[in-house]
N, C-alpha and C positions, 0 to 999 in steps of 0.2 A: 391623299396627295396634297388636298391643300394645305392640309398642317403642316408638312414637309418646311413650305415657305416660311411660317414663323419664325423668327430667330429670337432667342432669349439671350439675356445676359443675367448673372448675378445681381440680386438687390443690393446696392450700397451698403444697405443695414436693416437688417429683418430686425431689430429691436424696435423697428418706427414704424407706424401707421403715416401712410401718405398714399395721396387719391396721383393715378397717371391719367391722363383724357388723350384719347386718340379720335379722329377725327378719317372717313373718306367714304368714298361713293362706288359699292360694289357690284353696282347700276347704274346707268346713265338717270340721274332723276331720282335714285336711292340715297339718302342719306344715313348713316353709319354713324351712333358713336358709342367710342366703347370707355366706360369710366373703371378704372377697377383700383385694391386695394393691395400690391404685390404680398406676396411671400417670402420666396426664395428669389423668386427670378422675377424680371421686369422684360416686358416686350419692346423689341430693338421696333422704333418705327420704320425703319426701311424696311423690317419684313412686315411688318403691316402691311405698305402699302404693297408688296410684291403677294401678299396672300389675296389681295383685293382684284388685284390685274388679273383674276382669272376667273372672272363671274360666269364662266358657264360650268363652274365645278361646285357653286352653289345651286339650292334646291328654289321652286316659284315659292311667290307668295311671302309676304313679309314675316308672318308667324312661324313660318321652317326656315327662313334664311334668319331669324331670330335665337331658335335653339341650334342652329350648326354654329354659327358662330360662337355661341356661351358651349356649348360642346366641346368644339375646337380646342377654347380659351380655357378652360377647365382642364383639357386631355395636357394642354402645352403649358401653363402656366400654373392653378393650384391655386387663383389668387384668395385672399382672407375674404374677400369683395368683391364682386364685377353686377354690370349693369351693360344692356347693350340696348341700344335705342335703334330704330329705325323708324323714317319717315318717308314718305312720299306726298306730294301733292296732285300729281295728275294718275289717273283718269277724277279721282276725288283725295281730298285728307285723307290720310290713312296715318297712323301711330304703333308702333308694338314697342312696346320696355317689359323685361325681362331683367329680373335679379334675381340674382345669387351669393350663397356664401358659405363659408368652411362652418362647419360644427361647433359651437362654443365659440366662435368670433362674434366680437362686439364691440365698438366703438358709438357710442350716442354722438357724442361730440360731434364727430364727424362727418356723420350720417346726415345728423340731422342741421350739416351749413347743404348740404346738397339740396339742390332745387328738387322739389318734388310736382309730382303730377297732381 
């Protein structure tokens, strides 16, 4: 059900490698980001934010609401790249990033302007 919310559009031009960054909070005090590398399709942000509005259809714990979401994003999207971050700061830090990527994709260039951990 909550992939249902996704909405995809066509990539402009799958001939080009280009990074999209979505940004939201799918808990109050959860921070969400999701960097990925489209394919074919590119995620419309209005359903971002409309797949986020339903945080009782994700799983506890930042390490499962970490692979639903790349799950999700994989089932709906395909991209050549994705990365999904989550944070929290209360009851303590907490961190999870998770990447991903298609078979024989590779871009250095890329990759490596991205802030890494």
């Amino acid at each position: 059900m909550r992939r249902e919310r996704l909405i995809t559009h066509p990539s402009p031009d799958s001939r080009h490698d280009f990074l999209v960054e979505l940004r939201g909070e799918p808990r109050a005090g959860t921070r969400l980001t999701v960097r990925f590398v489209p394919d074919a399709l590119v995620l419309e942000p209005a359903g971002f934010t409309a797949y986020l509005g339903e945080p009782a259809g994700f799983p506890d714990g930042l390490e499962a609401l970490a692979m639903a979401v790349l799950d999700d994003l994989n089932n709906e999207l395909v991209p050549r790249w994705v990365e999904i971050t989550l944070e929290r700061d209360a009851p303590f830090p907490h961190r999870v990033v998770i990447e991903d990527r298609q078979p024989n994709w590779d871009n250095p260039a890329l990759v490596a302007r991205l802030r890494r951990i």
